[in-house]
TITORDO-665441 format. One record per residue (C-alpha): x, y, z; chain; residue number from 0; residue in one letter. Coordinates in Angstrom, 1 decimal. Example, Ala and Ser with C-alpha at 12.3 -4.5 7.8 and 13.67 -1.06 7.14 Angstrom:
<rec><x>12.3</x><y>-4.5</y><z>7.8</z><unit>A</unit><pos>0</pos><code>A</code></rec>
<rec><x>13.7</x><y>-1.1</y><z>7.1</z><unit>A</unit><pos>1</pos><code>S</code></rec>
//
This chain:
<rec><x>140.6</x><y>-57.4</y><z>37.0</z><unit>A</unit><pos>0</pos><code>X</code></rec>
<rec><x>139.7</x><y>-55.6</y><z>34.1</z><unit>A</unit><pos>1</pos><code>X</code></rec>
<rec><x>136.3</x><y>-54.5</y><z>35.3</z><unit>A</unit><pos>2</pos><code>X</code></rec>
<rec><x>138.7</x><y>-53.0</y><z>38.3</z><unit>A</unit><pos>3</pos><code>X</code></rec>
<rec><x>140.6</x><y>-51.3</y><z>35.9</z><unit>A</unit><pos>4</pos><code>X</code></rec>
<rec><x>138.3</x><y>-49.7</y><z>33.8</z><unit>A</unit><pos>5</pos><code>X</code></rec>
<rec><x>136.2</x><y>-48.3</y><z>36.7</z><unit>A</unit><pos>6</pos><code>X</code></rec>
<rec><x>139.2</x><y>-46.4</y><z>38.0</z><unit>A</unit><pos>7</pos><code>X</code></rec>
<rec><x>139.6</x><y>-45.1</y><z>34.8</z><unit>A</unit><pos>8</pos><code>X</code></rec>
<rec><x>136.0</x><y>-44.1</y><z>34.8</z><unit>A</unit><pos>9</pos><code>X</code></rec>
<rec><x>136.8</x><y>-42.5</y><z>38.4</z><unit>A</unit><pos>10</pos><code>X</code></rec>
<rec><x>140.2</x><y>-40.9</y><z>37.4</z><unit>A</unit><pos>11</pos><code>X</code></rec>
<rec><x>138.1</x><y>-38.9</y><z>34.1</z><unit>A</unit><pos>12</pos><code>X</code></rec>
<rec><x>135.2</x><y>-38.2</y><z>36.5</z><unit>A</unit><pos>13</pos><code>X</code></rec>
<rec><x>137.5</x><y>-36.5</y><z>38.8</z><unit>A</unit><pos>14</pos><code>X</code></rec>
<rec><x>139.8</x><y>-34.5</y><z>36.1</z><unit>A</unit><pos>15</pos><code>X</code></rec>
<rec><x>136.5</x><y>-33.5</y><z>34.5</z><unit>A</unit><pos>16</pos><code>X</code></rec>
<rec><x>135.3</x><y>-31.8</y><z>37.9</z><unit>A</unit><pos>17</pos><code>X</code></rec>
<rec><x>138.8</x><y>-30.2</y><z>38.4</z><unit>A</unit><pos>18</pos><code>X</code></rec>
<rec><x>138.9</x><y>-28.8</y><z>35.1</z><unit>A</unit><pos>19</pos><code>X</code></rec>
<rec><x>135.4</x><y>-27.2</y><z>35.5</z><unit>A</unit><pos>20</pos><code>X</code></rec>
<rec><x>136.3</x><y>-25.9</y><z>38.7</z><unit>A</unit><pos>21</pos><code>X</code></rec>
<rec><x>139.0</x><y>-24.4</y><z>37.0</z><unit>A</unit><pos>22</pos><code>X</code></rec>
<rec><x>138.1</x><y>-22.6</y><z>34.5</z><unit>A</unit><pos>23</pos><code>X</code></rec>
<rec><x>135.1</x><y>-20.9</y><z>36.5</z><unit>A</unit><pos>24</pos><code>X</code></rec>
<rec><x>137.7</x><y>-19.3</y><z>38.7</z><unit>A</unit><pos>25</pos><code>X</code></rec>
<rec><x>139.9</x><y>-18.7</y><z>36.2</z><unit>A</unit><pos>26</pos><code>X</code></rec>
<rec><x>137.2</x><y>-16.9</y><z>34.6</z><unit>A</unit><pos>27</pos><code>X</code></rec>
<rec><x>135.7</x><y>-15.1</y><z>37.6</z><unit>A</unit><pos>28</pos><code>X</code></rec>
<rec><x>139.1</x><y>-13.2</y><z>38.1</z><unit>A</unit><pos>29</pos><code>X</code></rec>
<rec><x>139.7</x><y>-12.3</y><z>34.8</z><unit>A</unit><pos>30</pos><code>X</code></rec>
<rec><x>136.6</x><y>-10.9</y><z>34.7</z><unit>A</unit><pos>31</pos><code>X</code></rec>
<rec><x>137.8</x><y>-9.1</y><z>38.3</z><unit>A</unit><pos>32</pos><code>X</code></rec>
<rec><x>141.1</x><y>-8.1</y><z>36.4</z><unit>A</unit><pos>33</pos><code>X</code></rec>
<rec><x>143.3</x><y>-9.8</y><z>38.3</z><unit>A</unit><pos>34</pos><code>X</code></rec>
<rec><x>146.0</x><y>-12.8</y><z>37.3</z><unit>A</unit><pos>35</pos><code>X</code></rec>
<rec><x>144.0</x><y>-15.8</y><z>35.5</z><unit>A</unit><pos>36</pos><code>X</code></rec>
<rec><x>146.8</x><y>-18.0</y><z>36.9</z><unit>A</unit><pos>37</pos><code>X</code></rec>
<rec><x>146.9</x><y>-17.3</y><z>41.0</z><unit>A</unit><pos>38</pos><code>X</code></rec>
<rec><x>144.2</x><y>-14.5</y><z>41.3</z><unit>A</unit><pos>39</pos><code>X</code></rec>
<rec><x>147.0</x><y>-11.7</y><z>42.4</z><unit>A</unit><pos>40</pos><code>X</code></rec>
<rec><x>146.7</x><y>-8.5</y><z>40.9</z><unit>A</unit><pos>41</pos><code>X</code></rec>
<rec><x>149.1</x><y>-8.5</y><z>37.9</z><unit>A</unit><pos>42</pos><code>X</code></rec>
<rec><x>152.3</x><y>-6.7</y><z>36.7</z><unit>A</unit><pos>43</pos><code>X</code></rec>
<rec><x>152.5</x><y>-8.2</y><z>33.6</z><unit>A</unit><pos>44</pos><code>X</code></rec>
<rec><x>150.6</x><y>-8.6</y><z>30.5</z><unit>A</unit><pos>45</pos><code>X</code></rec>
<rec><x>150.7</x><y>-11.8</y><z>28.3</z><unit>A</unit><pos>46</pos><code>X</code></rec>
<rec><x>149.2</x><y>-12.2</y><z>25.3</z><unit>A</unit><pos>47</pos><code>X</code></rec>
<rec><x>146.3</x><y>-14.5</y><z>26.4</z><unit>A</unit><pos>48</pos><code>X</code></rec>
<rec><x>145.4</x><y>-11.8</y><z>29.4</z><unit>A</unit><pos>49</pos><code>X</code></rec>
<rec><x>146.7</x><y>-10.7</y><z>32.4</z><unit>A</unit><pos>50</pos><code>X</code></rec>
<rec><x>149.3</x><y>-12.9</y><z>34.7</z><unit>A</unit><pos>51</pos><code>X</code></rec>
<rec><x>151.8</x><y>-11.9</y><z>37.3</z><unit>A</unit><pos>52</pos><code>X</code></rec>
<rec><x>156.1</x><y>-11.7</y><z>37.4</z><unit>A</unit><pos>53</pos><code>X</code></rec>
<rec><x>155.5</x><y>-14.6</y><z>39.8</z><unit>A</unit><pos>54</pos><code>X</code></rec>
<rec><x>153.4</x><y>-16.8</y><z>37.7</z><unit>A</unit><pos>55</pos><code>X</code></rec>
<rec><x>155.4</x><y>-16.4</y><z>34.7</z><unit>A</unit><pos>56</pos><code>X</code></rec>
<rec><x>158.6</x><y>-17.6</y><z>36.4</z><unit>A</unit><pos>57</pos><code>X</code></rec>
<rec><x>156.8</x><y>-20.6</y><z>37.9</z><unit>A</unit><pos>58</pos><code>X</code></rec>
<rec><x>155.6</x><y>-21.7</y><z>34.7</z><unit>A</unit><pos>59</pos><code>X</code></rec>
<rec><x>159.3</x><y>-21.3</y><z>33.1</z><unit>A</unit><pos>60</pos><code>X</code></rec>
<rec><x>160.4</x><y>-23.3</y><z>35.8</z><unit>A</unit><pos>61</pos><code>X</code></rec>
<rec><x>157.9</x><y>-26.2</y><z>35.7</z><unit>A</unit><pos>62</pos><code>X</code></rec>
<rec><x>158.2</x><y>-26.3</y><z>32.0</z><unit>A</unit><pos>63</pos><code>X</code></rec>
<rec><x>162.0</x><y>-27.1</y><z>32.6</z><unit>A</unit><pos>64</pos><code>X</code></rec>
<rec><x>161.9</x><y>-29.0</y><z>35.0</z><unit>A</unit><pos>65</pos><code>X</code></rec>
<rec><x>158.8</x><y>-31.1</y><z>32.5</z><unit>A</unit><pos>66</pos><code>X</code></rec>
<rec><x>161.7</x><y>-31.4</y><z>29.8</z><unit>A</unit><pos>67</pos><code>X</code></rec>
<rec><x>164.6</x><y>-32.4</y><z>31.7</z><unit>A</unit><pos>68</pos><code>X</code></rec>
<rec><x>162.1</x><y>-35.5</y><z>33.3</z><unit>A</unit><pos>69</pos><code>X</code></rec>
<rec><x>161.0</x><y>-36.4</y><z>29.8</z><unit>A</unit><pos>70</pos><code>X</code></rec>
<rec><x>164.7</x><y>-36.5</y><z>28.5</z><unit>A</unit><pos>71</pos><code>X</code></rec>
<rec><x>166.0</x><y>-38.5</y><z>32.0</z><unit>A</unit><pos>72</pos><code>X</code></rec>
<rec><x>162.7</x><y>-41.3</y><z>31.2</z><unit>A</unit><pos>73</pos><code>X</code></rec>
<rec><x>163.7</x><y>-41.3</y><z>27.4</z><unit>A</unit><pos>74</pos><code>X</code></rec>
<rec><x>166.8</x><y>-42.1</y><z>28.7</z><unit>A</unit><pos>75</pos><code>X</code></rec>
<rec><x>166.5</x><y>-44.5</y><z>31.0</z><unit>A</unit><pos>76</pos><code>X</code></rec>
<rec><x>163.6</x><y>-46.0</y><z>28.7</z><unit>A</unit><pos>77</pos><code>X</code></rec>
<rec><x>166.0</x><y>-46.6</y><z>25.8</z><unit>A</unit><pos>78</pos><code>X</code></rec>
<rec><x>168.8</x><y>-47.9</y><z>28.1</z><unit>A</unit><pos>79</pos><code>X</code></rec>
<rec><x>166.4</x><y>-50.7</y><z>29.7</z><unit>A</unit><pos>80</pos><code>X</code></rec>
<rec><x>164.8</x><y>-51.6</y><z>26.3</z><unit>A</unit><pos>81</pos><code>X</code></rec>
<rec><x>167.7</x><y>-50.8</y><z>23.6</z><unit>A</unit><pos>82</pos><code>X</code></rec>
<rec><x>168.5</x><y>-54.2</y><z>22.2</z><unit>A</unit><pos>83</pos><code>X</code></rec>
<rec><x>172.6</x><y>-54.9</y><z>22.6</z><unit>A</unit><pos>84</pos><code>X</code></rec>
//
């Protein structure tokens, strides 16, 4: 079983390692192109790491949100099951 384990683990960093490439090559190729590094759209907006567009910047606000209120509701619910009463 832990053989199993640690061979998905393998698997699961093979496979963020090849997403992560992938990633930053196109990220790269449209900054080069000028457009937005985050959807490829041509940008309104500068930030200070490069260009990036109105619609970008919201969804990244939003997800970042939406991140903290999940983290606070599992803190939550972490200390509640495992808070000794």
């Amino acid at each position: 079983m832990l053989k199993l384990g640690f061979n998905f683990l393998v698997v699961v960093l093979l496979v963020l390692v090849v997403v992560f490439t992938w990633r930053t090559k196109r990220r790269e190729k449209w900054e080069r192109a000028g457009l937005c590094y985050s959807c490829g759209a041509v940008p309104h907006t500068i930030d200070k790491h490069g260009r990036i567009c109105n619609d970008c910047v919201l969804t990244r606000k939003i997800q970042r949100g939406l991140a903290a209120f999940m983290a606070l509701v599992a803190a939550t619910i972490a200390a509640w099951m495992y808070w000794p009463f």
